[in-house]
ZAMARGU-4260 file (C-alpha; in steps of 0.2 Angstrom, whole numbers, plus 5000, padded with zeros to 4 digits):
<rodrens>
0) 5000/5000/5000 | 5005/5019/4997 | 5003/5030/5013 | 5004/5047/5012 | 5000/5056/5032
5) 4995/5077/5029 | 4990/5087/5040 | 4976/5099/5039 | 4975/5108/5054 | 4987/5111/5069
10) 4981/5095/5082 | 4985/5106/5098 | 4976/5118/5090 | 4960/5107/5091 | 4961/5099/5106
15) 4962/5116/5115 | 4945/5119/5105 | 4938/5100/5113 | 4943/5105/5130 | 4937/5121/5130
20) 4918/5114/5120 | 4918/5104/5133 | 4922/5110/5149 | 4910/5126/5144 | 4895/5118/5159
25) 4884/5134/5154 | 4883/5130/5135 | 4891/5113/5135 | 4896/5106/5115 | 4901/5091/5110
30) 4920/5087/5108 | 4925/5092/5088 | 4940/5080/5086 | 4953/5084/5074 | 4953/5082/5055
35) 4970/5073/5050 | 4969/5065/5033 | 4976/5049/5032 | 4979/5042/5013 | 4980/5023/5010
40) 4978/5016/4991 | 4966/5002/4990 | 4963/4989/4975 | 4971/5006/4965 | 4960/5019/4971
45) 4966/5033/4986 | 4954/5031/5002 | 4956/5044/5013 | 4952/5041/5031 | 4950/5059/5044
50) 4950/5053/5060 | 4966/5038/5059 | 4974/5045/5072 | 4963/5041/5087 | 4970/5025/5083
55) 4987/5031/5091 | 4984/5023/5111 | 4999/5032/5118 | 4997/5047/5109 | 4990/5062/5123
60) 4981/5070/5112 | 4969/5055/5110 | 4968/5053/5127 | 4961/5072/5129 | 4951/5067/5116
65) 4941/5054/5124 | 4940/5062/5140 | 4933/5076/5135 | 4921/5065/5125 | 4918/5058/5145
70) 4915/5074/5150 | 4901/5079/5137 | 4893/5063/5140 | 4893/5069/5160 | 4885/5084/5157
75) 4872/5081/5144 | 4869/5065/5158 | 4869/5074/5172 | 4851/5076/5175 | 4848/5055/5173
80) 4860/5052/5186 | 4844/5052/5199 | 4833/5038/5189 | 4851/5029/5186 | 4854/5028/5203
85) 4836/5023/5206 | 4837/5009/5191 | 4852/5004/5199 | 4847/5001/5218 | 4830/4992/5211
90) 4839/4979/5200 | 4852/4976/5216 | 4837/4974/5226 | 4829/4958/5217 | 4848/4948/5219
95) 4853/4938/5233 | 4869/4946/5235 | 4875/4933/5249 | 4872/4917/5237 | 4881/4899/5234
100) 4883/4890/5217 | 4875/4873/5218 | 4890/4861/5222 | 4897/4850/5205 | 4906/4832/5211
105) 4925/4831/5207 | 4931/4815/5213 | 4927/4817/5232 | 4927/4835/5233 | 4913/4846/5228
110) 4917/4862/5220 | 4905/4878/5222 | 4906/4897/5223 | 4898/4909/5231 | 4897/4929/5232
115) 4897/4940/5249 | 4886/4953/5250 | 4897/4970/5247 | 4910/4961/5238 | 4915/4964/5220
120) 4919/4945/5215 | 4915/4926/5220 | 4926/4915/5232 | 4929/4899/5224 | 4926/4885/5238
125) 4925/4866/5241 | 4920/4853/5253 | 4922/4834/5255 | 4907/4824/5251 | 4902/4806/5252
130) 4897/4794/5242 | 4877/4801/5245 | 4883/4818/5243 | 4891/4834/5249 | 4896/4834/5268
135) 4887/4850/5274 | 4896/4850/5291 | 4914/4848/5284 | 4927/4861/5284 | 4926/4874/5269
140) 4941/4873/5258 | 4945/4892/5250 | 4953/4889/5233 | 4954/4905/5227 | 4947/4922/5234
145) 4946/4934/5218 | 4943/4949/5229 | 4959/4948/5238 | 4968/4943/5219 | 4959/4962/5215
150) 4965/4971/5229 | 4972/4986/5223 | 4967/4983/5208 | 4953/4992/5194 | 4950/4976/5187
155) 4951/4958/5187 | 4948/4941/5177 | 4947/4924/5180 | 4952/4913/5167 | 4958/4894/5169
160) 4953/4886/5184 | 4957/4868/5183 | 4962/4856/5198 | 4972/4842/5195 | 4964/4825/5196
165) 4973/4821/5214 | 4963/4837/5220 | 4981/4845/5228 | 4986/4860/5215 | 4975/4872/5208
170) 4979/4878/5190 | 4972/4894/5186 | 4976/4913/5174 | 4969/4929/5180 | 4969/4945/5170
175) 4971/4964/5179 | 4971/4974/5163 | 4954/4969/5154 | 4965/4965/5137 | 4960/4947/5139
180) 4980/4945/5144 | 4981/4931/5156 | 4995/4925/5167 | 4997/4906/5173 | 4998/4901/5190
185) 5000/4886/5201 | 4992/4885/5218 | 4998/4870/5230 | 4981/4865/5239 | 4988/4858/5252
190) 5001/4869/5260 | 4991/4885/5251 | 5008/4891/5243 | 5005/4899/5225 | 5020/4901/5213
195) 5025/4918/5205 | 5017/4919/5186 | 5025/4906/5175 | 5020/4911/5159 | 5010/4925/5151
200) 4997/4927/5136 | 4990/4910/5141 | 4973/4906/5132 | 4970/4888/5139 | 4976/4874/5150
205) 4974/4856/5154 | 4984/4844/5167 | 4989/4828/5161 | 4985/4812/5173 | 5003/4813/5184
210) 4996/4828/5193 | 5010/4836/5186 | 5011/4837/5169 | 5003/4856/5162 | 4999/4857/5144
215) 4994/4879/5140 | 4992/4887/5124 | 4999/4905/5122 | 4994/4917/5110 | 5003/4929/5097
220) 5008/4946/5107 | 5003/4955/5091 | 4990/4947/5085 | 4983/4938/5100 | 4981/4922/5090
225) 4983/4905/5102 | 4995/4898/5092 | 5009/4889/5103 | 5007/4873/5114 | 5018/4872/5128
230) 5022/4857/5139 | 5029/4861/5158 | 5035/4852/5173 | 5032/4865/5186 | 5051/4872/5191
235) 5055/4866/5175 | 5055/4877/5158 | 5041/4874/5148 | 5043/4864/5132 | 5037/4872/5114
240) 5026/4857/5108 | 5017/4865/5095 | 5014/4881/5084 | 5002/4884/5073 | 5008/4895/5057
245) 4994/4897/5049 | 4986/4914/5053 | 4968/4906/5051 | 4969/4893/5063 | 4969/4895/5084
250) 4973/4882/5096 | 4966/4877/5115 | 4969/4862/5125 | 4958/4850/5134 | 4954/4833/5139
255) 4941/4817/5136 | 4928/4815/5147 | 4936/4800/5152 | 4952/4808/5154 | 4961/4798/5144
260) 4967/4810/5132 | 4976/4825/5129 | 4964/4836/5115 | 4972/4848/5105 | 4958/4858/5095
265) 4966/4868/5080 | 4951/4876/5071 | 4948/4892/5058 | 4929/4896/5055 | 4929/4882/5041
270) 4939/4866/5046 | 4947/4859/5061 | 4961/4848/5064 | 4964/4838/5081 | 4977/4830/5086
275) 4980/4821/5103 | 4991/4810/5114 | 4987/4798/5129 | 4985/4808/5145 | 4994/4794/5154
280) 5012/4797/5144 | 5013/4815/5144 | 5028/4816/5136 | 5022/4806/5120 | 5021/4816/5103
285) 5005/4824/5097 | 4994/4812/5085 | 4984/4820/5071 | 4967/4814/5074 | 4962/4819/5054
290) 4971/4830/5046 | 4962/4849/5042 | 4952/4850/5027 | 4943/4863/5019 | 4921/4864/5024
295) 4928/4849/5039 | 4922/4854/5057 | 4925/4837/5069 | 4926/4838/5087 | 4931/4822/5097
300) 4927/4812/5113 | 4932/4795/5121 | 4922/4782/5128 | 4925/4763/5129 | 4939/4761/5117
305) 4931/4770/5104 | 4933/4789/5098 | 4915/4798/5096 | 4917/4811/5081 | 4904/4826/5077
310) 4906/4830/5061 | 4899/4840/5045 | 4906/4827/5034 | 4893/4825/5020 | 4879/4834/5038
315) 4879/4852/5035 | 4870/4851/5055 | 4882/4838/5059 | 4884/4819/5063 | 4891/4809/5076
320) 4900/4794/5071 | 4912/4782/5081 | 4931/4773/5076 | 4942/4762/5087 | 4954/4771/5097
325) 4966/4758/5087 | 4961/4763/5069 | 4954/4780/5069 | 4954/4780/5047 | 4938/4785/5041
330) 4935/4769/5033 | 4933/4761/5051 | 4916/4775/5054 | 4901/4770/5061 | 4886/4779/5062
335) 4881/4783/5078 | 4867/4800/5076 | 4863/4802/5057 | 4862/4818/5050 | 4846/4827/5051
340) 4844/4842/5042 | 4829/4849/5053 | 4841/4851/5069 | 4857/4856/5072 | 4867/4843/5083
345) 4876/4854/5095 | 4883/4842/5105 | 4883/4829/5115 | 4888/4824/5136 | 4898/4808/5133
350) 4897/4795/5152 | 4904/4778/5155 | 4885/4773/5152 | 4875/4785/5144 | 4875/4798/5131
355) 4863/4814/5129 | 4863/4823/5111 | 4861/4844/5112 | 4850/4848/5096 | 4844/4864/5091
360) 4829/4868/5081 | 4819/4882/5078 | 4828/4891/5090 | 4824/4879/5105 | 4837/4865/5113
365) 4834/4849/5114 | 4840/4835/5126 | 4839/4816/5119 | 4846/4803/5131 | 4853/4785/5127
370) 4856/4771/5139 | 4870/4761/5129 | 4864/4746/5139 | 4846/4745/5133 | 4852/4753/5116
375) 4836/4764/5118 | 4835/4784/5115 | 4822/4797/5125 | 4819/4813/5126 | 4811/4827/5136
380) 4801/4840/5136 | 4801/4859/5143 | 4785/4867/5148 | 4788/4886/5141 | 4786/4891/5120
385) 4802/4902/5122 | 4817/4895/5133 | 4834/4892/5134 | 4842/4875/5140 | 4861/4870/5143
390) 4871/4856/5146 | 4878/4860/5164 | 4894/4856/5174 | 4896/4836/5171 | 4911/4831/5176
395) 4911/4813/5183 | 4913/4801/5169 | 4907/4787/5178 | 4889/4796/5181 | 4872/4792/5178
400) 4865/4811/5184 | 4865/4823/5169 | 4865/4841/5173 | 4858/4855/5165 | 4853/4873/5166
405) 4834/4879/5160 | 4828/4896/5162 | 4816/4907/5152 | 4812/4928/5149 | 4799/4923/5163
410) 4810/4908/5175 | 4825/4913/5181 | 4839/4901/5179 | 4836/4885/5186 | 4848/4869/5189
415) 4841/4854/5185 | 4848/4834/5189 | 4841/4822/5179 | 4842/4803/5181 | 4844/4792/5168
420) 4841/4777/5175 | 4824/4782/5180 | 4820/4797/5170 | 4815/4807/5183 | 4823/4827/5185
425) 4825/4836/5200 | 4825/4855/5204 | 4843/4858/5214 | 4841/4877/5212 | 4833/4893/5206
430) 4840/4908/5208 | 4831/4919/5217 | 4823/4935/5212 | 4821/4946/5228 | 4807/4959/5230
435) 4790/4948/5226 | 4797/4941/5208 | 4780/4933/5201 | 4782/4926/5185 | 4762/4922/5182
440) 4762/4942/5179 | 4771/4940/5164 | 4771/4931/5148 | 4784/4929/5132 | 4778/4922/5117
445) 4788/4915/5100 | 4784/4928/5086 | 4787/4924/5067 | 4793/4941/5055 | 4794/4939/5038
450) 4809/4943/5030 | 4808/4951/5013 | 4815/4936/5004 | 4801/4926/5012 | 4812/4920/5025
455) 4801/4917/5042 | 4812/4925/5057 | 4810/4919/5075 | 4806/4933/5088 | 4804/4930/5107
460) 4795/4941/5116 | 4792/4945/5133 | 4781/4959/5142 | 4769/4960/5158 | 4753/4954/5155
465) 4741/4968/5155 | 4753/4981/5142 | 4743/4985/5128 | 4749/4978/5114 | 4740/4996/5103
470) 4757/4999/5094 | 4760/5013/5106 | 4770/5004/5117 | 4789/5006/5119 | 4799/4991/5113
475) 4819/4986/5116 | 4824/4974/5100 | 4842/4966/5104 | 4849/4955/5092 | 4867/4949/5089
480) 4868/4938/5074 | 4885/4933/5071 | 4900/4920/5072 | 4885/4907/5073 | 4881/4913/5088
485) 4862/4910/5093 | 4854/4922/5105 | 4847/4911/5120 | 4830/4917/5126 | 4835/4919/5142
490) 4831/4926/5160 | 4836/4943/5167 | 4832/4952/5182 | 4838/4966/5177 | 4825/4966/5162
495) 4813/4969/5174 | 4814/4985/5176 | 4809/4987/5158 | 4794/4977/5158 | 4786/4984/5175
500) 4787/5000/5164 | 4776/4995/5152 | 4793/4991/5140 | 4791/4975/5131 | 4807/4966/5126
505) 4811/4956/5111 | 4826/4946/5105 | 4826/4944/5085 | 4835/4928/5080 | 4843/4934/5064
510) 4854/4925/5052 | 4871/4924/5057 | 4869/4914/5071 | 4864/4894/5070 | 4844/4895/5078
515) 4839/4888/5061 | 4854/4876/5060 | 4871/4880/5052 | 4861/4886/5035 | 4855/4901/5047
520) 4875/4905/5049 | 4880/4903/5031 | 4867/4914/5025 | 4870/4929/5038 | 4890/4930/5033
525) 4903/4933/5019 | 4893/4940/5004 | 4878/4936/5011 | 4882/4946/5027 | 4868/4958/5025
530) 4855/4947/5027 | 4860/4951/5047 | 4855/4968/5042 | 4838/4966/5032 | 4832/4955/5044
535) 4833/4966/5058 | 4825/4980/5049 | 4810/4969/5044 | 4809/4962/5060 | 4807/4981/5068
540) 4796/4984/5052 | 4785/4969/5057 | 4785/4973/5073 | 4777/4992/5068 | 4764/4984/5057
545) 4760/4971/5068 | 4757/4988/5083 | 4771/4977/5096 | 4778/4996/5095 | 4781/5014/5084
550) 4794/5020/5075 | 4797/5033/5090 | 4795/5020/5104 | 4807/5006/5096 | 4823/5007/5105
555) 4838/4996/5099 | 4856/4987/5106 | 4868/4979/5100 | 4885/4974/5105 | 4900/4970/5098
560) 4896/4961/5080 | 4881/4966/5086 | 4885/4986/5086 | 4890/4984/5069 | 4873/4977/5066
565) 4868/4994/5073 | 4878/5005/5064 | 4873/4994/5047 | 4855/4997/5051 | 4855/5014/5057
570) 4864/5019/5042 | 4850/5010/5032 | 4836/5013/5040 | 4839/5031/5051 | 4819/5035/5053
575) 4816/5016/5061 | 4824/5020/5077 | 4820/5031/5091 | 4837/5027/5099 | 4853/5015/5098
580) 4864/5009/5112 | 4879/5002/5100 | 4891/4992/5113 | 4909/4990/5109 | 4904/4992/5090
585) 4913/4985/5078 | 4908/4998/5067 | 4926/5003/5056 | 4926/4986/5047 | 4938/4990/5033
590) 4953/4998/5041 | 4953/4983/5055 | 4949/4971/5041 | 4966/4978/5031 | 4976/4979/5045
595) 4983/4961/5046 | 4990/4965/5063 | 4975/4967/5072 | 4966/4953/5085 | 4956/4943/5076
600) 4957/4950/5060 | 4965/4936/5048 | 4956/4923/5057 | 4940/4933/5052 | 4943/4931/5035
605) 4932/4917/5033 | 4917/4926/5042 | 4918/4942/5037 | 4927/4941/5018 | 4946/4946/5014
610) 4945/4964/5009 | 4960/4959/4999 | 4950/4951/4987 | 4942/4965/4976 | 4925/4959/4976
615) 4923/4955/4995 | 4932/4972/4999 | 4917/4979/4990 | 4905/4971/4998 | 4911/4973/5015
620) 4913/4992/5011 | 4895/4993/5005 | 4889/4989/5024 | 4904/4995/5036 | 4895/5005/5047
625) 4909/5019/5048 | 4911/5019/5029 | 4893/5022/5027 | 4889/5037/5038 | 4878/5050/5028
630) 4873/5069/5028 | 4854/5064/5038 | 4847/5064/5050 | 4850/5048/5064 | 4843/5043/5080
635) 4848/5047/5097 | 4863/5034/5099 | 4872/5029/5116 | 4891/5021/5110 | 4898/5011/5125
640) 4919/5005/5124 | 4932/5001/5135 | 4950/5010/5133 | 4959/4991/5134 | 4947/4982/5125
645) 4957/4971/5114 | 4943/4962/5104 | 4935/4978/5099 | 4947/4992/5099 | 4941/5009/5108
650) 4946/5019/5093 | 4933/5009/5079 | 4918/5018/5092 | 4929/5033/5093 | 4932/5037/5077
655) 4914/5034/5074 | 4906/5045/5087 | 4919/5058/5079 | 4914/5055/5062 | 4895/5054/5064
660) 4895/5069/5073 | 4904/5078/5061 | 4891/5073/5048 | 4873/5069/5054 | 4861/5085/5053
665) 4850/5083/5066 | 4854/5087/5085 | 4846/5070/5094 | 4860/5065/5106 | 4874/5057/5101
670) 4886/5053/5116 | 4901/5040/5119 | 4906/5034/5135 | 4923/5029/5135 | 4930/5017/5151
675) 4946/5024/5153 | 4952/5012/5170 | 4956/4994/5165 | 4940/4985/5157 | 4938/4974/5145
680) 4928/4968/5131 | 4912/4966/5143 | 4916/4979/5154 | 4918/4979/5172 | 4924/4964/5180
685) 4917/4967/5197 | 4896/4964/5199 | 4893/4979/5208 | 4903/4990/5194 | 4894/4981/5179
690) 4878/4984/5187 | 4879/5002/5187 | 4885/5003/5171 | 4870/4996/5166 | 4856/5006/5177
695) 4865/5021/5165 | 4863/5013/5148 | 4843/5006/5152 | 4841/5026/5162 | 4847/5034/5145
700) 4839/5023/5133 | 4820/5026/5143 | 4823/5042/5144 | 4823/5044/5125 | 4804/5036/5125
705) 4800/5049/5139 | 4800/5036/5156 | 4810/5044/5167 | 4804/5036/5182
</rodrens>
């Protein structure tokens, strides 16, 4: 590329003038950010880019920039700090803020968490059990307090947690800059003594069966790519095992159910390639289970000498066949779930006796259970239209108890044990919603747009009964619809605070994500990306003719991919939307997908397109949100990022906020709050933190539909 860097106006120059707009309290402006143009040459034509520069982290100038961006955002906020704070006591009323995890079975300790009330973070805990169950009366173990790991600390992150098999040393990686950049310690259980860091950049872990042995994957410093596989003796040096080269592919470690093997996953959004060694001999060489092969996903587990393979061989929703640990060729496959193209086969919970298959269809999970001795399949039911249902913590081999997690936009999350030698299920826990939660005063319902290709879209709704459904009633649409991703219809208590007001919430499963089945994905990316877009805007559309809501009642959120599903459909459709709350947007598509450098971006070729290739760079351009900002008018929009978020970058929401407000004609609101202390790609890590971030974002986007209150 040719780069040519001009200057069109003195930078000290204009951020004296930001600092000045915006610390003027009696007549407060927004923030004017510089004007620098930046000249890259792209498939032969010049592209010229005014607001490059905020990409510069270290530069002081940016900095001022986005506080001063803060600081406009405070004073044209000011006057919602009252219903924020009252937003924000009322959803921390409905939470048992003293609470327990329901205790998972390791061996014979059972594991659990629980939270204190006026403490940021869980303690991570365990007690002996017994062959019947946990042992209420024995000592409590602490494993790992994360509020003393955050003292003096903004910030902090839990990422491995993983104790050996012998239950005497805790493996575990904790973050303290919200980079997603994560350090590996070793914890001695039984003495309680815990090692200095022994690597850094660590993306995943697994032990091996000496209680010795640690397998961790690290990732690229530039890139953040997982792409090396160390082996390490602790007090030794760790061993390179493994690196991946190929920019598309990352890397995490793991093990069988059964523990008999050493997984090493290597995927890119199209193919995988395992290999794997026997967790017994650590110091074997790595086996390639299959080698990688273009439009081949597989995953693997072990049971009873054989190998269990999900596959999209010839199953575009995927298949599960078995091989002999002893010949693992394709020509020794058996079918074990054939392929059915109405249901996507998620996954499945592999035990020494049984097997339960996760399908989706339509949006819903599914739970089908096989008792290998009988040779007999079941399944069962959920009692709601619109749920969500996960497999839960399962980690005993050797089990005949399936657990699993079921919760509704109107059940809160529920813990389930199901047995599956009698087929009965038992409630363990369901958390509790404070403040006389009754779910019988509300209802959700499973709602069907129609895209304008014909395409029938799933919407879940939920509201309180009694709103009148007169198309005057204010309605938050979320969607994500990205990666594959589905969007779960699932509980929250915070939600409640929109639906007591009168707010009814919808989730529109757009394609992009797999609700529909893998078909849903493949149609919602590459060059059929803006089918995210459309369907989006004909779900609002249907949602206006249908009188769920109005054009200047329908508020929107998105974030993430999800924000550049924002930006997309603001850009389109500016008049749909009464206000926007974009969440660490990836909204400047074409300078991240060009810069090869970036997290995540090569690896996102085969979701996104390469903007290498003529026609994909054309194509991605014709819906990048910060690309396609226009003289018009736009909503009211909230932008929400995280100085150190390292999967979206703060300058992509930056450089929109700065180039939208340069261009838009209207004066609806248009703010960006920036979190300038360590945060990460979610936000705050402590609970309390996180929840008044949210109390802002819900007391800003109400107030654009005039609730205030």
């Amino acid at each position: 590329m040719n780069l040519i860097s001009a200057w069109r106006i003195p930078a000290s120059l204009a951020l004296l003038t930001v600092a000045l707009l915006a610390n003027n309290t009696k007549d407060p402006k927004p923030p004017i950010a510089a004007k620098k143009a930046h000249v890259e040459t792209r498939h032969g034509k010049a592209v010229t880019d005014e607001y490059y520069w905020l990409r510069e982290k270290t530069n002081p100038e940016v900095v001022k920039y986005l506080e001063a961006e803060n600081a406009f955002m405070e004073s044209q906020t000011k006057d919602l700090k009252p219903f924020s704070e009252a937003l924000y006591k009322e959803m921390l009323s409905r939470i048992k803020q003293t609470d327990l995890s329901v205790p998972v079975r390791r061996g014979e300790w059972f594991y659990y968490s629980r939270t204190v009330e006026g403490q940021q973070y869980p303690i991570q805990c365990r007690k002996h059990g017994s062959a019947v169950g946990i042992d209420l009366d024995a000592k409590e173990e602490i494993l790992l307090d994360q509020n003393e790991l955050a003292q003096g600390k903004k910030y902090l992150g839990l990422g491995s947690f993983e104790v050996s098999d012998d239950g005497k040393k805790l493996l575990f990686t904790t973050d303290d800059t919200g980079f997603r950049q994560y350090k590996l310690f070793i914890k001695d259980l039984e003495t309680g003594a815990c090692t200095s860091a022994l690597a850094e950049r660590v993306t995943s872990t697994e032990w091996a069966l000496d209680n010795t042995t640690v397998f961790f994957v690290t990732e690229d410093a530039v890139t953040k790519r997982s792409d090396t596989l160390w082996r390490m003796d602790p007090g030794a040096t760790p061993e390179k095992v493994y690196v991946e080269k190929d920019e598309l592919y990352r890397m995490g470690v793991g093990r069988t159910k059964d523990k008999k093997f050493v997984i090493l996953h290597i995927g890119a959004t199209d193919s995988t390639e395992m290999r794997y060694l026997d967790a017994s001999n650590p110091k074997d060489e790595l086996k390639v289970f299959l080698p990688r092969e273009k439009d081949h996903k597989y995953g693997l587990d072990h049971r009873e000498g054989l190998f269990y393979i999900r596959t999209n061989k010839g199953a575009k929703n995927y298949r599960m066949v078995t091989t002999p640990d002893s010949d693992i060729s394709p020509k020794a496959w058996k079918e074990f779930i054939p392929h059915d193209p109405g249901a996507l086969l998620e996954g499945v919970e592999l035990f020494k006796d049984f097997i339960v298959a996760i399908t989706k269809a339509e949006g819903l999970n599914r739970f089908r259970v096989l008792d290998f001795a009988k040779g007999q399949w079941h399944a069962f039911a959920f009692p709601e239209p619109v749920y969500a249902a996960f497999d839960g913590a399962n980690p005993e081999f050797d089990s005949h108890m399936f657990r699993f997690g079921y919760q509704s936009p109107i059940t809160p999350n529920s813990v389930f044990e199901y047995d599956m030698v009698t087929g009965r299920r038992k409630l363990l826990k369901q958390t509790e919603v404070l403040g006389g939660f009754d779910s019988s005063k509300y209802e959700c319902k499973r709602l069907w747009a129609e895209a304008r290709d014909g395409v029938k879209v799933p919407l879940s709704a939920v509201f309180r009964k009694g709103t009148k459904l007169d198309g005057m009633n204010p309605l938050w649409l979320y969607a994500y619809g990205s990666y594959g991703f589905g969007s779960s219809a699932t509980f929250s208590g915070n939600n409640l605070s929109l639906l007591d007001r009168g707010v009814v919430f919808v989730i529109a499963h757009i394609r992009g994500g797999n609700e529909m089945g893998e078909a849903w994905h493949d149609d919602g990316m590459l060059m059929k990306k803006k089918n995210t877009f459309t369907d989006f805007i004909d779900s609002a559309d249907w949602l206006i003719a249908n009188k769920w809501t109005a054009k200047d009642r329908l508020v929107i959120e998105g974030g993430s991919a999800g924000g550049l599903l924002m930006g997309a459909v603001t850009n389109m459709r500016p008049d749909l939307f009464k206000a926007v709350h974009a969440a660490v947007p990836f909204v400047d598509v074409m300078n991240t997908m060009m810069d090869a450098t970036l997290p995540l971006t090569v690896g996102e070729y085969l979701e996104w397109g390469n903007p290498n290739e003529k026609a994909a760079y054309a194509y991605m351009k014709s819906y990048s949100p910060y690309d396609n900002i226009e003289k018009k008018a736009y909503p009211a929009m909230l932008v929400t990022t995280s100085f150190n978020d390292s999967q979206v970058m703060y300058w992509e929401p930056a450089k929109y906020v700065a180039k939208l407000r340069a261009t838009k004609t209207n004066s609806n609101p248009l703010l960006l709050k920036c979190k300038m202390d360590p945060a990460g790609h979610g936000g705050a890590s402590g609970r309390y933190d996180a929840l008044k971030d949210k109390a802002f974002e819900m007391a800003w986007m109400l107030n654009q539909v005039g609730i205030r209150k």
